[in-house]
C-alpha positions as CSV (number, residue, x, y, z in Angstrom):
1,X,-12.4,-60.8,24.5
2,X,-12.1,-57.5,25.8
3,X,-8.6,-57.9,27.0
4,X,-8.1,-59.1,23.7
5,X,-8.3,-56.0,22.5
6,X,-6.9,-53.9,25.2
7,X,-3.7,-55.8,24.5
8,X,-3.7,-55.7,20.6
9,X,-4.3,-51.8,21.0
10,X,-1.4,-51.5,23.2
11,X,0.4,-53.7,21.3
12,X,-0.5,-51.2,17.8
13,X,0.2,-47.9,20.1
14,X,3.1,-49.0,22.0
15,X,4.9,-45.5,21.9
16,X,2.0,-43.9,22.8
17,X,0.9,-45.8,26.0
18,X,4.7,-45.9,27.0
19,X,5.4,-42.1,26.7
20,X,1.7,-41.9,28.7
21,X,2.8,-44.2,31.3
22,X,6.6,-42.1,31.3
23,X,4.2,-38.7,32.3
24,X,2.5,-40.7,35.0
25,X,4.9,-42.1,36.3
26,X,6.9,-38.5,36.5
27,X,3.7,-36.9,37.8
28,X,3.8,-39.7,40.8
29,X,7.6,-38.6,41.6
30,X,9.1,-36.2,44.4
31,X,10.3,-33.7,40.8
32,X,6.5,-33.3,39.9
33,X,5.1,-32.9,43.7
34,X,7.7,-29.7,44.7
35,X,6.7,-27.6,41.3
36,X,4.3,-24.9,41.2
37,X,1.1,-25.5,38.8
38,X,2.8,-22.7,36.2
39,X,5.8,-24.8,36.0
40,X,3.5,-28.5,36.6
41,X,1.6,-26.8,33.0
42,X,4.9,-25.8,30.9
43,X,6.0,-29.6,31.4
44,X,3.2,-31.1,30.8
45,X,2.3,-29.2,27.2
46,X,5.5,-30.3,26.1
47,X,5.0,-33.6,27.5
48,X,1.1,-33.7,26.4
49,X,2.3,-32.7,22.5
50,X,4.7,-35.5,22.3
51,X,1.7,-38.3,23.3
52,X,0.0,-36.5,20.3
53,X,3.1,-37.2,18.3
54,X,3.2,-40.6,19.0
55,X,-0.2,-41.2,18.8
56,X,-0.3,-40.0,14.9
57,X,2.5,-42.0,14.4
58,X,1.2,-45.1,15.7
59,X,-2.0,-44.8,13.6
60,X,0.2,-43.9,10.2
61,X,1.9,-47.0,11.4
62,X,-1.1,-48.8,11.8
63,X,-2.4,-47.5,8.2
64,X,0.3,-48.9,6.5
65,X,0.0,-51.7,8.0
66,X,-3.2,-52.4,6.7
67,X,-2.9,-50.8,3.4
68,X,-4.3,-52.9,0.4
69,X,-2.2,-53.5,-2.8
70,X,-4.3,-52.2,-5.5
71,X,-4.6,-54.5,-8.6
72,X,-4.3,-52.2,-11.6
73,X,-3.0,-48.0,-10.5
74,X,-3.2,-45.9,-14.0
75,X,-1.1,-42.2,-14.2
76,X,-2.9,-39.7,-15.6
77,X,-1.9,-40.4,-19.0
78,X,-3.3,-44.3,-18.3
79,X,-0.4,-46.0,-18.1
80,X,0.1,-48.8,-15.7
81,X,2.4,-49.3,-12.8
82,X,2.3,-52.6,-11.9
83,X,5.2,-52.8,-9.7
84,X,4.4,-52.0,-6.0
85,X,6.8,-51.8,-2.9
86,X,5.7,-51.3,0.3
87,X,7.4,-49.1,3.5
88,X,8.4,-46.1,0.8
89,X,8.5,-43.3,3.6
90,X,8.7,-39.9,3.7
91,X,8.7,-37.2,7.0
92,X,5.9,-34.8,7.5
93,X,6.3,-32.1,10.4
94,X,3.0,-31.6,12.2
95,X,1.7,-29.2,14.9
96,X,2.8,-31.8,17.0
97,X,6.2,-32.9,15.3
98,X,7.9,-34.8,13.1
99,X,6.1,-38.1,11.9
100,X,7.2,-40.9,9.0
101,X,4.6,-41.9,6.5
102,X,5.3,-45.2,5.2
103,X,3.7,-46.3,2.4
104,X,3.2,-48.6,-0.8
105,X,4.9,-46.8,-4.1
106,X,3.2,-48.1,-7.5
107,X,6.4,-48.0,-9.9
108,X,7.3,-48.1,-13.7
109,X,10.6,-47.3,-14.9
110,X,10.8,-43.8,-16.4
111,X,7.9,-42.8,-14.7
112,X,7.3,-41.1,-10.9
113,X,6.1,-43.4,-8.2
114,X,2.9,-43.3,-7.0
115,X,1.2,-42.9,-3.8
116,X,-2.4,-43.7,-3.5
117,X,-2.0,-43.6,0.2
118,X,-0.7,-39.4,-0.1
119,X,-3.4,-39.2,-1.2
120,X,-6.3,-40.4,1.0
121,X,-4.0,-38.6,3.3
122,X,-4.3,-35.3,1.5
123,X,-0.6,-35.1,2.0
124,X,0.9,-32.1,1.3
125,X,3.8,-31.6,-1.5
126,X,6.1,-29.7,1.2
127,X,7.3,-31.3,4.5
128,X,4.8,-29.4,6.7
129,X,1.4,-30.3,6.9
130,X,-2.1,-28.4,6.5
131,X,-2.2,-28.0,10.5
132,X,1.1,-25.7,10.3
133,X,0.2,-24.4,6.9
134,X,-3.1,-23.0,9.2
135,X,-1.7,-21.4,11.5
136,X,0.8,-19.7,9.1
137,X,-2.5,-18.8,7.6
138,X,-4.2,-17.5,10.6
139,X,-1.3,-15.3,12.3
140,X,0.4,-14.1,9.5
141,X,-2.5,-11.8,8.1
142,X,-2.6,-10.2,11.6
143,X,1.0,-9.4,12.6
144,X,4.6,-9.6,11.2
145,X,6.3,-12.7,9.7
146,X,8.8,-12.5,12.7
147,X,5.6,-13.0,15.2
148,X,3.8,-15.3,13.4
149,X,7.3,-17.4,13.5
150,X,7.4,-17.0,17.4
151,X,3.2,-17.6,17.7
152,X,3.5,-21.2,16.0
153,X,6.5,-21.9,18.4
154,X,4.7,-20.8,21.4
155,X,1.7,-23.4,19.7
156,X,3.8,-26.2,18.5
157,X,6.6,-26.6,20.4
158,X,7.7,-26.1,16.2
159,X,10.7,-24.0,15.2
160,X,10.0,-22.7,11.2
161,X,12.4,-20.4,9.6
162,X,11.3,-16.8,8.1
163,X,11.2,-17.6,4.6
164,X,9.2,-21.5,5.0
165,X,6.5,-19.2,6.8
166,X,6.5,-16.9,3.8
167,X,6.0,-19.6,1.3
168,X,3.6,-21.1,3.4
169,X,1.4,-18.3,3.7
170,X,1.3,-17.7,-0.2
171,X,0.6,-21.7,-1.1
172,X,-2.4,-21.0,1.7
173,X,-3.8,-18.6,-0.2
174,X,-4.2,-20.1,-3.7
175,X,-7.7,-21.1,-3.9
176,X,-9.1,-17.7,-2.5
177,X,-10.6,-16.1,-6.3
178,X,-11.9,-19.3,-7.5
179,X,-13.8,-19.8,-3.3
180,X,-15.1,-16.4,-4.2
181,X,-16.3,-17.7,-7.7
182,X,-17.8,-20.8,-6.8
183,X,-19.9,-19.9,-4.0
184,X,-24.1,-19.8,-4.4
185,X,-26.2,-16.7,-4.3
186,X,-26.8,-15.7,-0.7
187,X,-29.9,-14.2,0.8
188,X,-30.2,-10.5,0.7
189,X,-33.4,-8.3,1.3
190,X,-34.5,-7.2,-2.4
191,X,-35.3,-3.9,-1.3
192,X,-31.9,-3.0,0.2
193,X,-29.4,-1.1,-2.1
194,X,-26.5,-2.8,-3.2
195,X,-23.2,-0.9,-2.6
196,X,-20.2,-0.8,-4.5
197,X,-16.9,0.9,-3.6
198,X,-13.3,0.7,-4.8
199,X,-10.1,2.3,-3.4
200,X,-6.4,2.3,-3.4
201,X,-3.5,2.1,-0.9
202,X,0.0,2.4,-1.5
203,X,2.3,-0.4,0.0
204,X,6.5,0.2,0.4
205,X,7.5,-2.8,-2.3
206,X,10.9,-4.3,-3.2
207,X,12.2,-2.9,-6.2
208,X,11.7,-6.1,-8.3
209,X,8.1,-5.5,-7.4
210,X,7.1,-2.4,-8.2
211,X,5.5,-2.0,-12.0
212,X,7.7,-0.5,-14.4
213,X,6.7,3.0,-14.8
214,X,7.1,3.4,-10.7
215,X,10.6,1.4,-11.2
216,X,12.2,3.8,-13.6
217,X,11.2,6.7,-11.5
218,X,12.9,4.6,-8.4
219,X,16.0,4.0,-10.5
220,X,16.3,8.2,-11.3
221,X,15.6,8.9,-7.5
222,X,18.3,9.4,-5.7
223,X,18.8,7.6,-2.0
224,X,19.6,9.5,0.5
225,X,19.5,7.0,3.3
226,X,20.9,3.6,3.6
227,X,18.1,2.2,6.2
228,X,15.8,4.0,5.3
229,X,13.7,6.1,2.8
230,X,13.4,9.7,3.4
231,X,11.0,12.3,2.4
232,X,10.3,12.4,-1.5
233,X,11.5,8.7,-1.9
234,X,8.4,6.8,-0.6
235,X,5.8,7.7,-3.5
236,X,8.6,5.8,-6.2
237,X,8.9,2.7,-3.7
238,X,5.2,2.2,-3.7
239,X,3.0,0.1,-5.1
240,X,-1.1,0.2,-5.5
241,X,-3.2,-2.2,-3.5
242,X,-7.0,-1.9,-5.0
243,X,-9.4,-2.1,-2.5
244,X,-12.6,-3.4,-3.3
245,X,-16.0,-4.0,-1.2
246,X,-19.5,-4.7,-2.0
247,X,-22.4,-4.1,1.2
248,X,-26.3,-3.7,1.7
249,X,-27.9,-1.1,2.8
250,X,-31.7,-0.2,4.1
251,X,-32.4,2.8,2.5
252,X,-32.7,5.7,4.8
253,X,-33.9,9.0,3.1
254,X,-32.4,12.3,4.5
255,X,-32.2,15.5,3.9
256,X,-29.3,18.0,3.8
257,X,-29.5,19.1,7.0
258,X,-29.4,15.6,8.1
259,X,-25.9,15.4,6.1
260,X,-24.0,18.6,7.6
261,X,-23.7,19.5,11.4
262,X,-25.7,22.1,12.1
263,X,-24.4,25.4,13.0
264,X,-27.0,25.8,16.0
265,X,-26.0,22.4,17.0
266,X,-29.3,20.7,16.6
267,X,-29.6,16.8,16.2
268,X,-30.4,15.0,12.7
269,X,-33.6,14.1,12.2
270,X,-32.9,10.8,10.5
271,X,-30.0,8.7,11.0
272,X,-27.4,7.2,8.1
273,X,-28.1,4.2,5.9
274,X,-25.9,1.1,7.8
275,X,-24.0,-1.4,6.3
276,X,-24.5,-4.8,6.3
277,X,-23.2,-7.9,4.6
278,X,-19.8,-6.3,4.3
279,X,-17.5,-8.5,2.0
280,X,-13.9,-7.1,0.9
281,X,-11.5,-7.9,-1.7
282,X,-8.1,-6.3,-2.3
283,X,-5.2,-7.3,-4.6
284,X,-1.8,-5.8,-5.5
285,X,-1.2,-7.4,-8.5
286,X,-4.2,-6.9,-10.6
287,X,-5.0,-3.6,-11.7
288,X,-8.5,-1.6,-10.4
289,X,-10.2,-3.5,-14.0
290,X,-9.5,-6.4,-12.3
291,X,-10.2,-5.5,-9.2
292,X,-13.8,-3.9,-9.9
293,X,-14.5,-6.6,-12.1
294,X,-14.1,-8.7,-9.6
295,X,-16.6,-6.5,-7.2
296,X,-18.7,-6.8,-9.8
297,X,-19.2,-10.4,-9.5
298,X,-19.5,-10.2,-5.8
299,X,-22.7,-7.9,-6.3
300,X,-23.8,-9.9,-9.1
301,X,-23.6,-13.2,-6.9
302,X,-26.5,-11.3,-4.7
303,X,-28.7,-10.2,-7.1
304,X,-28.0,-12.5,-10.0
305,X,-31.2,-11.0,-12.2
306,X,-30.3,-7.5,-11.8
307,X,-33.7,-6.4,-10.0
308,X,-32.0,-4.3,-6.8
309,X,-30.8,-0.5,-6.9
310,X,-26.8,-0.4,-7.5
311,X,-24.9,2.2,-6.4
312,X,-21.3,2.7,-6.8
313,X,-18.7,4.8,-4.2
314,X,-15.9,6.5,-5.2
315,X,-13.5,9.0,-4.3
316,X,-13.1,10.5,-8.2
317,X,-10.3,8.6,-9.4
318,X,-10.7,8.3,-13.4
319,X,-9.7,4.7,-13.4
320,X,-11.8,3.4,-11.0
321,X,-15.1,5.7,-12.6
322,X,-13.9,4.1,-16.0
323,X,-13.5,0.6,-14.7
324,X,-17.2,0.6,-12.9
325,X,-18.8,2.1,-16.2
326,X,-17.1,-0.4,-18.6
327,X,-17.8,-3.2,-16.1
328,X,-21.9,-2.0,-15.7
329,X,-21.9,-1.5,-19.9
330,X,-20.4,-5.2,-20.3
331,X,-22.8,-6.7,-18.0
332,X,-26.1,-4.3,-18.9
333,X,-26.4,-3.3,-15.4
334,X,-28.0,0.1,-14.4
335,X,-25.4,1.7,-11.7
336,X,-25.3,5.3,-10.2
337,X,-21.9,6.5,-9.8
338,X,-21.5,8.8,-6.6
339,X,-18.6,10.4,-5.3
340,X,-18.1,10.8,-1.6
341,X,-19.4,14.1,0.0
342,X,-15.9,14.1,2.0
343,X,-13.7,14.8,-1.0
344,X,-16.4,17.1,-1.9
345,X,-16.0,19.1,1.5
346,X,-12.1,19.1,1.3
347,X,-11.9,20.5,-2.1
348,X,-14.6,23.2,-0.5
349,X,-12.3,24.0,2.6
350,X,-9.1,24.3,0.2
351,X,-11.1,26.5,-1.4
352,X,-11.9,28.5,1.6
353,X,-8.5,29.7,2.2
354,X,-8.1,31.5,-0.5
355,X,-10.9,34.2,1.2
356,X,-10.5,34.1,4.7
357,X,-7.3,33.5,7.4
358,X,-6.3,30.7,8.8
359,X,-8.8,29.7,11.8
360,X,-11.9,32.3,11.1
361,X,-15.2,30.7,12.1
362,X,-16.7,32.7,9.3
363,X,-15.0,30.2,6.9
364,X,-16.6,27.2,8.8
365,X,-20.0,28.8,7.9
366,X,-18.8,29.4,3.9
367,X,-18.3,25.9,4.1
368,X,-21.0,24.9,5.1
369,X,-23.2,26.8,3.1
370,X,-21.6,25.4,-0.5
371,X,-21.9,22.2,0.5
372,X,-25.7,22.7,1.6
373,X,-26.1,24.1,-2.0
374,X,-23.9,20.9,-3.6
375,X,-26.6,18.6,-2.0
376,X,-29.2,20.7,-3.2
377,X,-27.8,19.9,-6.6
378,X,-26.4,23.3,-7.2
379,X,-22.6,22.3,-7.9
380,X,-22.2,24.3,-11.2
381,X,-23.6,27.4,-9.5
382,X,-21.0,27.2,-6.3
383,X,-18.6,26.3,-8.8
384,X,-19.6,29.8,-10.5
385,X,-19.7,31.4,-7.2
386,X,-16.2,30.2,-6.1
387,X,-14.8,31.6,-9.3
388,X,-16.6,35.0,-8.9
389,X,-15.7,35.7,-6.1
390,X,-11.7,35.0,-6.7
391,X,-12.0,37.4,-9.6
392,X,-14.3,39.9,-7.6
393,X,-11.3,40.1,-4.9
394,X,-8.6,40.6,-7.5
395,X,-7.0,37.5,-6.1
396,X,-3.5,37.0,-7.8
397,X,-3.3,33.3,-10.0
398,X,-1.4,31.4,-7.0
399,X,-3.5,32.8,-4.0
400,X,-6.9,31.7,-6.1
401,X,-5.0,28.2,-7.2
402,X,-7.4,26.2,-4.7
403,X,-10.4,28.1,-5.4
404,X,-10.4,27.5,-9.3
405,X,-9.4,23.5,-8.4
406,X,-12.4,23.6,-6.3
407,X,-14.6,24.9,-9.1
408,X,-12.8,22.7,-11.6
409,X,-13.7,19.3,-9.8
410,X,-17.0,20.7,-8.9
411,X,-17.2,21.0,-12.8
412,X,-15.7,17.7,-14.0
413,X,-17.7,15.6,-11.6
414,X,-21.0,17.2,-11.5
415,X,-22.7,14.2,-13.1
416,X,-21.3,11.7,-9.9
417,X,-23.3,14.6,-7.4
418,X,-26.5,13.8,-7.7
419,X,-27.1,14.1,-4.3
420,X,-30.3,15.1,-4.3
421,X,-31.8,12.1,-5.5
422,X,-29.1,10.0,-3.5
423,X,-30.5,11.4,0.0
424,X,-34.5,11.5,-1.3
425,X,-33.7,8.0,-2.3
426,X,-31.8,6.7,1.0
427,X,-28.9,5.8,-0.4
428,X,-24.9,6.8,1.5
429,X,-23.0,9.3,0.0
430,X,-19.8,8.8,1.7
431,X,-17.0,6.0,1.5
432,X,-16.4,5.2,4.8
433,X,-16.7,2.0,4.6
434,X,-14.0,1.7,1.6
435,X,-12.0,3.5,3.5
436,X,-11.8,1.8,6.4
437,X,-11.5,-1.4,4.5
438,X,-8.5,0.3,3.0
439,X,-6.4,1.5,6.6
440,X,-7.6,-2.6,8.0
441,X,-6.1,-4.3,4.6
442,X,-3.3,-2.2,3.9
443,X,-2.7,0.0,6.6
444,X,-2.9,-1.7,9.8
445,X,-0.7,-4.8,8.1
446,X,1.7,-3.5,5.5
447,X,2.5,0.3,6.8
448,X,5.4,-0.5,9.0
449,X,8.6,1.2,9.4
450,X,11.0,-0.2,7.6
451,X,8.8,-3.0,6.0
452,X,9.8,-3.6,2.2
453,X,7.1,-6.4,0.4
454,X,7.6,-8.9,-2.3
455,X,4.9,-9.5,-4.4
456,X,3.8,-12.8,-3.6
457,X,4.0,-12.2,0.0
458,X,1.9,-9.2,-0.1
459,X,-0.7,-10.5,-2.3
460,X,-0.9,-13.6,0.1
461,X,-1.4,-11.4,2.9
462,X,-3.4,-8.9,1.4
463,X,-5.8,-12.1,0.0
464,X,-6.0,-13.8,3.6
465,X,-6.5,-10.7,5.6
466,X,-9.9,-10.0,3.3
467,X,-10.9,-13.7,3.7
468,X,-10.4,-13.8,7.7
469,X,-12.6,-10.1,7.5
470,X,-15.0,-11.5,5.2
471,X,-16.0,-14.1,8.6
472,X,-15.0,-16.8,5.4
473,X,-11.6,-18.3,7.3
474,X,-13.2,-21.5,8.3
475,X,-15.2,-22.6,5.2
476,X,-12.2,-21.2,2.7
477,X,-9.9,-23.5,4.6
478,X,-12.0,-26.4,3.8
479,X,-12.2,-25.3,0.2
480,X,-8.8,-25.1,-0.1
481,X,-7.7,-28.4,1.5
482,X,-10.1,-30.0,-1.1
483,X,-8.4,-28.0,-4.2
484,X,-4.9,-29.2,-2.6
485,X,-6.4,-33.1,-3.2
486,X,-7.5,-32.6,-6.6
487,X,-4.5,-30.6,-7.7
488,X,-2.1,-33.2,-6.1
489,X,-3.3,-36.3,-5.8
490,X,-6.8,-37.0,-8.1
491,X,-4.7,-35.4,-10.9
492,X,-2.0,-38.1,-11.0
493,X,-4.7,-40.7,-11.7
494,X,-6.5,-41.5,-14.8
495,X,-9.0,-43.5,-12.5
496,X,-10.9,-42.1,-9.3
497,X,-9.1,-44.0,-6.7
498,X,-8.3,-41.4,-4.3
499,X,-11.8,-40.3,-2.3
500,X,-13.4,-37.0,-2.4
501,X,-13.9,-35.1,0.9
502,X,-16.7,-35.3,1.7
């Protein structure tokens, strides 16, 4: 009996055991013996990946042999096709090649065939399957389309042209919002402090993809380069990526001499608040609205009853403060806004200039001594100060310019500087973490010389470069082979006839 079935299996997988016995027999020969093990490895991955090949093929073979005619198959509008033909095929190219699916079609004239089989398959509606879709998915977020063409080669032995990679990297990232959406509340420590923080990031676009406002302004520009774009021309070719990320936090009270270095060089006392349970977001189409919205959510997934302390970092941009008080008024959620103690200090050191040269140590120490007094809560008083002491020098309007925009922002944002209660509570006052979000999305990916985006493509990459961050790759790609089965196949039927994965 058992030779039975050795011979019925080689009989099912004769292409496989007869490119197997071809490598053996090769690795038994004088032409295998003189190589060196580099050389002995190259032949046999290309070897090795064509037994793969033909051992998928044999078992689609082997399928459809044993595929059962179905009595009754219903579209999704219920109408019967009653009419079924076996050994329909169609080519699918795999990590490992090209196979044939062959297949029964369920047919009514006027109507598209159908495929039950496709679907238990979980076929895909483009020739290349979910394996080379994944790896398009995988590389592409990390380097340039050009590599991620070359990486799949160097996997697959699988040559895919620039533009099939593009669209393959977009259809992968479909499903990312609603994954985000449907996931559970996860487990967070109620005390910590639940971060918010929003930012943007210009990317170089195509000129069919920039909004309208920033096209018109493109359109008046004029180009000075051919290649290239040259000073002046960038800020009309760009685009704004919103950045979003939501984090805990044990709190960590401080003081402000824990915030500023010390001029006698002494350590902190207490260290800063750390983040943990980082998760990013970014889009280029949606607007910062959307995009906060969307962080809002997030936060709202982790503390569903509104018990923890919010907190919200921003850099001062209007729109985002707007967006994160209309989102916190819609939902009835209790959120202090904070602006990041960096912006603070540059606005203080612009300021700075205006009273002493260029590289005096005395205007390290003025400095520092302002922004003590902002973290104090004092910002209306060293915006007073600053403006005093411009008029007190008889400074003319354009050499005191950076001292009044210090005191104006000091001013306009005094209610996002409570920092006093911010440090006796333990909460961060910078937006380091946005920001570096922000140069790992945007930066580190779309900021190349030369590299002009479409919008599709960047908001593919820009959605699977905050999934692979988010440590979410491996349990998104599931998600989103299960939405590609319900979307293409369990659709076409009025009846459930194609299984759910499990």
């Amino acid at each position: 009996m058992a030779t039975t079935n050795a011979n019925t299996n080689r009989d099912e997988f004769a292409a496989t055991f007869e490119q197997v016995e071809t490598m053996v027999g090769w690795l038994k020969g004088d032409e295998a013996a003189a190589l060196s093990h580099g050389d002995l490895e190259t032949r046999l991955a290309s070897d090795g990946r064509e037994v793969l090949r033909r051992m998928m093929q044999d078992h689609l073979d082997r399928r459809a042999e044993k595929e059962v005619r179905l009595d009754e198959v219903l579209d999704a509008e219920g109408t019967p096709h009653r009419s079924a033909e076996s050994g329909h095929a169609r080519t699918l190219r795999t990590i490992f090649g090209e196979v044939v699916v062959e297949r029964i079609a369920y047919r009514r004239p006027g109507h598209p065939n159908l495929h039950p089989a496709d679907g238990v398959l979980n076929l895909p509606e483009e020739k290349q399957s979910h394996g080379l879709r994944r790896l398009a998915a995988l590389e592409a977020p990390r380097d340039s389309y050009d590599s991620t063409v070359e990486a799949i080669e160097r996997a697959t032995g699988q040559h895919l042209g620039k533009r099939q990679v593009e669209e393959m990297v977009v259809r992968a990232s479909t499903d990312v919002d609603a994954f985000y959406q449907t996931r559970s509340a996860c487990d967070s420590d109620p005390d910590d402090v639940l971060v918010l923080s929003v930012d943007g990031k210009g990317i170089v676009m195509r000129r069919d993809s920039l909004r309208p406002a920033t096209a018109r302004a493109a359109e008046r520009s004029a180009t000075k380069l051919r290649t290239r774009l040259s000073g002046g021309e960038k800020a009309n070719r760009k685009r704004i990526a919103e950045v979003g990320t939501v984090y805990d936090v044990t709190p960590e009270p401080r003081t402000p001499d824990d915030i500023l270095a010390r001029c006698d060089g002494a350590e902190h006392d207490h260290p800063a608040p750390v983040a943990t349970n980082k998760w990013l977001t970014a889009s280029v189409v949606h607007d910062a609205a959307e995009v906060v919205s969307g962080v809002f959510d997030e936060a709202e997934r982790r503390d569903p009853s509104h018990q923890r302390t919010w907190v919200a970092l921003v850099d001062g941009n209007n729109d985002q403060i707007d967006a994160i008080k209309a989102q916190a008024r819609k939902r009835k959620i209790k959120v202090t806004i904070l602006i990041d103690l960096i912006h603070v200090m540059e606005y203080a050191w612009g300021a700075a200039w205006c009273f002493f040269n260029q590289g005096d140590p005395a205007a390290e120490k003025w400095v520092h001594q302002k922004v003590t007094e902002v973290l104090c809560g004092k910002a209306g008083l060293v915006a007073a100060a600053i403006r005093r002491k411009a008029t007190t020098r008889g400074l003319d309007p354009d050499k005191r310019a950076n001292a009044d925009k210090c005191a104006d922002y000091l001013l306009r944002k005094q209610p996002y500087l409570d920092y006093p209660t911010a440090l006796a509570q333990g909460w961060p006052i910078a937006t380091g973490v946005i920001e570096g979000a922000c140069r790992h999305l945007v930066k580190d990916r779309f900021d190349r010389t030369g590299s002009r985006w479409g919008l599709k493509g960047a908001e593919a990459v820009l959605k699977l470069r905050a999934v692979h961050s988010n440590g979410d790759f491996d349990k998104y790609w599931t998600f989103h082979q299960d939405q590609e089965r319900r979307r293409i196949h369990q659709s076409r039927y009025t009846t459930d006839i194609i299984p759910v994965a499990a």
